[in-house]
N, C-alpha and C positions, 0 to 999 in steps of 0.2 A: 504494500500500500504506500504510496507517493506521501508524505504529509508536504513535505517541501518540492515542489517541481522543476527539480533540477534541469530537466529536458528541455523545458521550454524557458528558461531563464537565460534565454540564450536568442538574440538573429542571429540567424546561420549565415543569410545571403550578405550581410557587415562582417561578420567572423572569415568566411570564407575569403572576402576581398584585402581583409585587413592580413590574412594571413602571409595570401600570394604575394602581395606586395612586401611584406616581412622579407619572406624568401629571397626575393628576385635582391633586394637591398643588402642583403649580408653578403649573395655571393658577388655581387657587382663590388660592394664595397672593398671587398678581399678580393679584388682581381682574379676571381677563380673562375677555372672553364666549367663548372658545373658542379652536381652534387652525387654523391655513391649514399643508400642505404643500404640496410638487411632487410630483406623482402620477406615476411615469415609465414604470409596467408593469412596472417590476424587482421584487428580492425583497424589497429593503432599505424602498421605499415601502409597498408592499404593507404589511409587517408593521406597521409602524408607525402606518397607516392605521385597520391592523385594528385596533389595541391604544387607539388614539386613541379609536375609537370606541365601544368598550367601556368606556374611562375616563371620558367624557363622555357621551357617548349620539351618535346619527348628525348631530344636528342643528347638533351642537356643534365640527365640523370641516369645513375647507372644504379640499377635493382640486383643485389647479392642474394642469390636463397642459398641459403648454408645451413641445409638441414644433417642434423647426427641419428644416431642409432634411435634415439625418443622420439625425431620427428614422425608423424603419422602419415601418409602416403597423401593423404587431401590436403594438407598445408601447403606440402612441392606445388603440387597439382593448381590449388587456390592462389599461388601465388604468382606459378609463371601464368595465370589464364589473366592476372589483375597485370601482371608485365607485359602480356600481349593487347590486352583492351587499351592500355595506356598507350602503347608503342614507346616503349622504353626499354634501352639494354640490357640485359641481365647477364649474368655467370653463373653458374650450378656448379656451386663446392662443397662436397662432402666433408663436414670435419672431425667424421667420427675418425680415421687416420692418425689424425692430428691429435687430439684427444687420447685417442689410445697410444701416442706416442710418448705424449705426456704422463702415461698411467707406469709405463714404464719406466722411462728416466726420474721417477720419484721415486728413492730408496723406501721409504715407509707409506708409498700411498694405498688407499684404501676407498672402495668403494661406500665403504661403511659410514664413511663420514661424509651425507650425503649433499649437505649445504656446500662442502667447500669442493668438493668433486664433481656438482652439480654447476657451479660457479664458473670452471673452468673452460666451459663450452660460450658464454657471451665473453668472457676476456677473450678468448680466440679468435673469435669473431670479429671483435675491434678490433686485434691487431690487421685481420684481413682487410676489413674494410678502411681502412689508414692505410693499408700496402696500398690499394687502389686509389685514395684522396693522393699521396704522396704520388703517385707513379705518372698521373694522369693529370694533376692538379685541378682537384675536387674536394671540397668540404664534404663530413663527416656528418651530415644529416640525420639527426637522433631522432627516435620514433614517441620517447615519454610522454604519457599522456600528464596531466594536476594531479587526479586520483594517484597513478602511481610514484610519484615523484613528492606528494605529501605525505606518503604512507614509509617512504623507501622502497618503496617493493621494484627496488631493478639492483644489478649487481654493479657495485663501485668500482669505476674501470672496465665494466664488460659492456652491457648496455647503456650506462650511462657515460659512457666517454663518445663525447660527439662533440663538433663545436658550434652549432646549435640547434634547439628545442623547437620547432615551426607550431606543434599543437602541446606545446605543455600548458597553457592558460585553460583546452578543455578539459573537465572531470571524464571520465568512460564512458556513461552515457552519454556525453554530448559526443564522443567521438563517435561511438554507434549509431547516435542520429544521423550526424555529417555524414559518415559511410552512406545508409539509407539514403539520403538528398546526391549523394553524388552518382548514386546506381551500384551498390554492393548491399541488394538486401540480405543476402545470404548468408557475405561475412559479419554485418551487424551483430546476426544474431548469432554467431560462434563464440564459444565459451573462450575466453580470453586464458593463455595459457605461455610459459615460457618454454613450456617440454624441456625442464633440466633433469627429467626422471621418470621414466615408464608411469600413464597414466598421472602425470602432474597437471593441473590447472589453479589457476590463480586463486578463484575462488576458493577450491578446495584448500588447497593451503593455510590462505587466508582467514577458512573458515566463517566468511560469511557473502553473502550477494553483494556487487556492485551496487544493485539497489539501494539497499538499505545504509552500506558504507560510503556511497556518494553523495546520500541525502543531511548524511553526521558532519563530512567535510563542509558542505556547502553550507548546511547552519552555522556552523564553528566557524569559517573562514569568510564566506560572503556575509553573512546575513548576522554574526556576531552576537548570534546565541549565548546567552551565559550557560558552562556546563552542566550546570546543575537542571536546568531547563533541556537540554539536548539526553543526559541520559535521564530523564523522567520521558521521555518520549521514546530514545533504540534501548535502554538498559546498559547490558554489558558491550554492545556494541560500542556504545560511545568511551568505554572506560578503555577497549582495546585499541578503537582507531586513535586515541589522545597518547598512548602507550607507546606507538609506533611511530606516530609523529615525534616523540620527544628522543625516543631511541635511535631514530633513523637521521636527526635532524645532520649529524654531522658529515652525511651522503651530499646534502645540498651545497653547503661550506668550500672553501679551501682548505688545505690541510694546515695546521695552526703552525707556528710558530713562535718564538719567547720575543719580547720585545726588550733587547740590548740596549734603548737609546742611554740609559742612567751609565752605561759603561762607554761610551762613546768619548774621545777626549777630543776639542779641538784646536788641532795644531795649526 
């Protein structure tokens, strides 16, 4: 049940304008010949894709699908079909190799410890798609949506090393909408998923719906809910999504450093 309506809290046809134009400005600005994503078949790629390509034109963005052993056969599939509607380049790079490369040259690795061996497949992946921004001279077009980027939910250095965000101001719904308005009903409604582990999905992880976890963000962040008013309305929802936010906060950051100035002498 929607108490706050996040979906419609939104122009799409302003957001969408206001994006492309985003786009086309960063890489004009950086004098770059265009932009490389990871293409994954989800919604978050998808739109971004589509928005890339409209900012630049088709020719001017290169789509990676770099599916591993987790990937599901409809992802590849959903992905080069969204590379071919687009008409945008792509590469097909298997990195379970690589990966399983990695499984080796670690004296004590373990499958066991499933967060940080699970991790190891989006760090991969950004170095790939930096192989390609560097080679080619393309910026590193991250896919983050708000929801996942206020929650932490992407890996520091793996998905989240891009050098810039075109749809991080939408929550997941909105980007499910936007997919829907741009002609991806399909992927809209795909269960949004990282595939860092046989049968993973966000939600499941997560342990609760976009739903309900988008509607806790938006009162807390847009609408400036007092807590105490937000969990009398989701419960334990609101005490985890507040959890995650304060844990994950230093994903968003720069990495800190001591400030010397008091040892500074001037000579």
């Amino acid at each position: 049940m929607l108490i706050f309506d996040v979906v419609n809290a939104l122009d799409y046809a302003k957001s969408r304008e206001i994006i492309i134009s985003f786009i086309s400005q960063i890489v004009e600005r950086a004098g770059a010949g265009g932009v490389v994503l990871g293409l994954s078949g989800g919604v978050d790629s998808t739109v971004a894709a589509t928005l890339a390509a409209e900012a630049l034109g088709p020719h001017r963005v290169l789509g990676l699908v770099m599916p591993s052993i987790f990937t599901p056969q409809e992802d590849v599939k959903d992905a080069l079909e969204v590379a071919g509607r687009l008409g945008i380049e792509t590469r097909l790079i298997d990195v379970t190799p690589i990966s399983e490369a990695f499984a080796k040259s670690i004296p004590d690795f373990s499958p066991g410890y499933r967060l940080a061996s699970g991790n190891l497949l989006p760090r991969i992946r950004m170095t790939i798609l930096y192989y390609y921004a560097n080679r080619d001279n393309r910026l590193v077009m991250g896919t983050g949506d708000r929801s996942e980027l206020l929650l932490g939910y992407f890996t520091k250095y793996g998905d989240g090393g891009a050098d810039f965000l075109p749809i991080a101001p939408l929550y997941k719904l909105q980007v499910r909408e936007m997919a829907r308005r741009l002609g991806f009903p399909h992927i809209a409604q795909k269960p949004s998923s990282p595939r860092l582990w046989h049968g993973h999905t966000a939600e499941g992880e997560l342990g609760a719906s976009y739903e309900v976890i988008d509607q806790v963000l938006y009162a807390l962040f847009d609408l400036k809910k007092p807590l105490a008013e937000v969990r009398e309305l989701f419960g334990e929802v609101a005490d985890f999504v507040i959890r995650r936010v304060r844990a994950n906060l230093h994903k968003l950051l720069p990495p800190p450093s001591p400030d010397i100035s008091a040892a500074r002498r001037h000579v």
